[in-house]
C-alpha positions in Angstrom: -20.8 -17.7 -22.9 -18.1 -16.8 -25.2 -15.1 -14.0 -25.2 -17.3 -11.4 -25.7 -19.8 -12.1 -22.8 -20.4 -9.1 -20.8 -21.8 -9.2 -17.0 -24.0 -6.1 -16.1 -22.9 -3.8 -13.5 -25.1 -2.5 -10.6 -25.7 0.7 -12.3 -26.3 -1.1 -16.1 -23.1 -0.7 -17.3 -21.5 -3.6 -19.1 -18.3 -5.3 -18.8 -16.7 -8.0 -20.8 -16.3 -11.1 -18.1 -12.8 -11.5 -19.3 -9.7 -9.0 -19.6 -6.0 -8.6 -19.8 -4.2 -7.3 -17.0 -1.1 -5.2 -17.1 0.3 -5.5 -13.7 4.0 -5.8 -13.8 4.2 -5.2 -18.2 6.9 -3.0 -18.1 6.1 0.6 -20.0 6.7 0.7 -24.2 6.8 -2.6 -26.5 6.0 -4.7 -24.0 2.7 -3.6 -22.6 1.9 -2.1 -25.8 2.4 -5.5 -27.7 0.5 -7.2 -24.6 -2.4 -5.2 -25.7 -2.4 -5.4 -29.4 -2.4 -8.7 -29.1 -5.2 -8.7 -26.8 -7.2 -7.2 -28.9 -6.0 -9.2 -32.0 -7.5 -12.3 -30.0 -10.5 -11.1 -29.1 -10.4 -9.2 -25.8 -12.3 -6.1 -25.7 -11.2 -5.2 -21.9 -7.6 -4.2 -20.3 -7.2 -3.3 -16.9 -4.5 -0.9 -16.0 -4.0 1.4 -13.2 -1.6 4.7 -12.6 0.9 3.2 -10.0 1.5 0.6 -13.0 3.5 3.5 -15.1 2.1 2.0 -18.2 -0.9 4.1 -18.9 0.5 5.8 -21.9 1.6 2.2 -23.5 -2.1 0.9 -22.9 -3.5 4.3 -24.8 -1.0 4.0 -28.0 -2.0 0.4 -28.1 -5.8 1.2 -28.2 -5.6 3.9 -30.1 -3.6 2.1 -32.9 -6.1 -1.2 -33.1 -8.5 1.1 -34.6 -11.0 -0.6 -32.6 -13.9 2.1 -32.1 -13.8 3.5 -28.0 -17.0 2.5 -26.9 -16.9 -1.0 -28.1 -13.6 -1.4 -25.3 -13.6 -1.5 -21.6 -11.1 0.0 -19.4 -10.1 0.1 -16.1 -7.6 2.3 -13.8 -6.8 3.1 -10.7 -6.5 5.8 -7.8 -3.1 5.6 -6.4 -3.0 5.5 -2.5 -0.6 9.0 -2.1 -2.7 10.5 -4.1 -5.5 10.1 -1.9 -3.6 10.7 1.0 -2.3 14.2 -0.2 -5.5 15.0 -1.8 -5.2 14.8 -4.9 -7.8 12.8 -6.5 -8.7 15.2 -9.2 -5.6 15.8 -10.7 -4.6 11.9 -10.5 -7.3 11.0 -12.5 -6.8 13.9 -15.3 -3.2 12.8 -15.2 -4.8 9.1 -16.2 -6.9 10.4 -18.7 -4.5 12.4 -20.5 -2.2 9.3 -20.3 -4.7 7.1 -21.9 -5.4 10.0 -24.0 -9.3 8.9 -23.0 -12.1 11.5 -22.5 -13.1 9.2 -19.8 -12.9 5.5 -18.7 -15.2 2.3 -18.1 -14.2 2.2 -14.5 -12.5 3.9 -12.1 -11.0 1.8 -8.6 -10.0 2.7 -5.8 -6.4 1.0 -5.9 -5.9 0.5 -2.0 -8.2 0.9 1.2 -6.1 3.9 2.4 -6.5 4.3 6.4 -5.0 7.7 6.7 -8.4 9.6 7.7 -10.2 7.1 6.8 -9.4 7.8 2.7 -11.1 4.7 1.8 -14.5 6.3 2.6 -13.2 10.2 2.3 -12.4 10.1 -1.2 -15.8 8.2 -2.5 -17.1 11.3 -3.1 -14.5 12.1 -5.8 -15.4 8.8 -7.0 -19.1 9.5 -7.1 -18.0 13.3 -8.9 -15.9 11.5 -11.4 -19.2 9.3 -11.9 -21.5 11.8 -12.4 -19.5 13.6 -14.8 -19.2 11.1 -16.9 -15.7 10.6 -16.8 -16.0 7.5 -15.4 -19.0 5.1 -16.1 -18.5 2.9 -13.5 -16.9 3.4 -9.9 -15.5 0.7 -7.5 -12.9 -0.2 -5.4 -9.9 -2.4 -4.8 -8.5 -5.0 -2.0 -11.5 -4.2 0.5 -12.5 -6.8 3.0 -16.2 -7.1 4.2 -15.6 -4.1 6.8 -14.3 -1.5 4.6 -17.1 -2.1 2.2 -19.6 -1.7 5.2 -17.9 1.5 6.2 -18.5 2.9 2.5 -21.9 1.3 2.1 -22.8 3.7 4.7 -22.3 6.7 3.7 -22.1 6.5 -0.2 -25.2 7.6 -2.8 -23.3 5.9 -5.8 -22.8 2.0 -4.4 -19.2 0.8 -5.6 -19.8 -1.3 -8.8 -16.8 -3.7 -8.0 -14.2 -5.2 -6.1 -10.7 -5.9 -7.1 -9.0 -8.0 -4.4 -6.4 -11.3 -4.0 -8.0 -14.5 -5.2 -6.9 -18.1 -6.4 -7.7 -21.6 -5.5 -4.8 -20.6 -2.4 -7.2 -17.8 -1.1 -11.1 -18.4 -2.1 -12.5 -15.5 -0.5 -15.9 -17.1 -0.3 -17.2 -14.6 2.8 -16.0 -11.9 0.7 -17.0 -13.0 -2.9 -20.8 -13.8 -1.2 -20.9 -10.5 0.4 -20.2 -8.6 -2.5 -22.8 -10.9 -4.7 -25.5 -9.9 -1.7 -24.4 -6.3 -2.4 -24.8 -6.0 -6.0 -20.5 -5.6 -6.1 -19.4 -7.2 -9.1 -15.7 -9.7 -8.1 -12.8 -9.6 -9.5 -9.5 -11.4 -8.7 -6.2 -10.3 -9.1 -3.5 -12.5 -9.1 -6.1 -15.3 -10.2 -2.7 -17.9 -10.8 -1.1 -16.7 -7.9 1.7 -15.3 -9.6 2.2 -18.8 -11.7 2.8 -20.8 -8.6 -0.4 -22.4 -8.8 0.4 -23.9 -12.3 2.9 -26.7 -11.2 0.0 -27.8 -8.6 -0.9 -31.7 -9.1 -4.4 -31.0 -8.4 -5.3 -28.6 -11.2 -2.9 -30.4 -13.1 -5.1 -33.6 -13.2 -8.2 -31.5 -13.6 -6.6 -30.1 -16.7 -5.3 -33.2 -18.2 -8.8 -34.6 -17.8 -10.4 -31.7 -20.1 -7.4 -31.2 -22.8 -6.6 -27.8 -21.2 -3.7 -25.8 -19.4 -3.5 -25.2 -15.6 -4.0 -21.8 -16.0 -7.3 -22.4 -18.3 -9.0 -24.4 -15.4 -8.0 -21.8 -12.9 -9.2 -19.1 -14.9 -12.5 -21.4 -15.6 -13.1 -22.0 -12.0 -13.5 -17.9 -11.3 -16.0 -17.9 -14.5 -18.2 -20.3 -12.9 -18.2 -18.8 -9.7 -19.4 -15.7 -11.7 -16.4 -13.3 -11.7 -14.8 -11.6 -13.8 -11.1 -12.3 -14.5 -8.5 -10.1 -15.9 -4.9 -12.8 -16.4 -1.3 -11.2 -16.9 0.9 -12.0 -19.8 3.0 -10.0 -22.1 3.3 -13.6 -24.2 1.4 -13.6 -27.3 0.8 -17.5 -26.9 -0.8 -17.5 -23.2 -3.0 -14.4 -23.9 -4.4 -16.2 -26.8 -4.8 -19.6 -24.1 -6.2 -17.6 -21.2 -8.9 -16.6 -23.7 -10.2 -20.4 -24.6 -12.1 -20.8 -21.7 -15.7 -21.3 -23.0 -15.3 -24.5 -24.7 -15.1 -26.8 -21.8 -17.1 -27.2 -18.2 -15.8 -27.8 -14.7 -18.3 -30.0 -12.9 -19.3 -29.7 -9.3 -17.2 -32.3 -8.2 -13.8 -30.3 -10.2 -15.1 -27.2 -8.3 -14.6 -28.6 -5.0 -11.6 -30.0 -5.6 -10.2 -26.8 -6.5 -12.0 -25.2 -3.6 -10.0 -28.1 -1.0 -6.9 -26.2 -2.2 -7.8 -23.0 -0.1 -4.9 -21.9 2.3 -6.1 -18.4 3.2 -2.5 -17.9 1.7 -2.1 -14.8 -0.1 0.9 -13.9 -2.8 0.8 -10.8 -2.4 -0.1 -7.4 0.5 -2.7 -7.8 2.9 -5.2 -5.3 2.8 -5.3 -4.5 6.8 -1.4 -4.7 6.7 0.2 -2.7 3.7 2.2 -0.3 4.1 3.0 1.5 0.9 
């Protein structure tokens, strides 16, 4: 396993296991750096999604690596008013003409929208976005077991992933085993919890033992539980760290440790409780 190692998707797409996230890198220089840089190091996958407002940074950024398209994977995402006024289509032209992309890797769901039921009602979208081939891949984001049974149900095109909360503070094992018995790829957001997890004594020792950084064993742990992880920076330094993750080996005994740490504490909105 190495930085280009790709997992295969449940409709034989392939995705790189690791990628840089964009969540919170504000629009221009910084995002775009965050990206060249990326790239620089290795990375062949950046996550980004339209409530971000950094869409056009990501774009430039590709564009200007001279990196050919189809050897990149990228993600975005469905914004929740848009689905709640409808507007699906034009949301995801708006992201492609951002991107300046004729289509993207895959296309989430941001947010299980209750409002008639939107996390269901605008699969089919989804599924027309798929079939199109403006999106090779279609999942979703921050669904717990029962929203994915609710769209099992009635979709033709099975979500590919799920994007939701989880660190060493909030495991998600029911979750990340449902998915697994589903075919749904996992993917954590948040996998440092924000940075408070990096001061924890725990991973601390674990990452003293191996020569590493907190963040590096964190990051590890989700590899060997088979997701696939997408860190934040905007600092050339840790997105080159967060990358060195394939030259060491947590054993069992690490894994548990790091699995005693679970709080069912999440950093940030609950997924049966948002309200934006």
């Amino acid at each position: 396993m190495d930085l280009q190692t790709r997992i295969q998707l449940n409709n034989g797409v392939q995705m790189p296991v690791l990628g840089l996230g964009v969540f919170l890198s504000k629009d221009g220089e910084e995002t775009y750096n965050a990206v060249r840089w990326a790239l620089e190091a290795g990375y062949r996958h950046i996550d980004t999604a339209a409530v971000y407002g950094n869409e056009e940074s990501v774009g430039r950024a590709i564009r200007d690596s001279g990196i050919p398209r189809e050897e990149l994977f990228v993600t975005t995402k469905l914004w929740n008013t848009r689905i709640r006024a409808h507007e699906e289509e034009q949301a995801f032209a708006e992201s492609l003409r951002k991107l300046q992309m004729d289509y993207v890797d895959l296309y989430l769901i941001h947010w299980p929208v209750r409002e008639e039921q939107g996390y269901v009602r605008a699969w089919s979208k989804m599924e027309a976005f798929n079939k199109q081939g403006r999106a090779r891949a279609i999942g979703v984001s921050n669904y717990h077991v029962h929203h994915l049974q609710d769209l099992l149900a009635v979709a033709d095109v099975p979500p590919a992933l799920n994007q939701v909360e989880c660190h060493p503070e909030l495991t998600q094992v029911e979750l990340s085993d449902f998915c697994r018995e589903k075919g749904i790829a996992f993917e954590p957001w948040s996998p440092l919890g924000r940075g408070k997890l990096l001061e924890n004594e725990t991973l601390k020792d674990i990452a003293k033992a191996h020569g590493k950084t907190t963040a590096q064993v964190i990051l590890r742990w989700g590899l060997q539980r088979g997701f696939v992880n997408i860190p934040k920076s905007v600092h050339k330094e840790r997105i080159e760290q967060n990358a060195q993750l394939f030259d060491f080996a947590l054993s069992q005994g690490e894994m548990e440790r790091i699995f005693a740490l679970n709080k069912n504490e999440r950093v940030g909105s609950d997924p049966e409780t948002f309200n934006f």
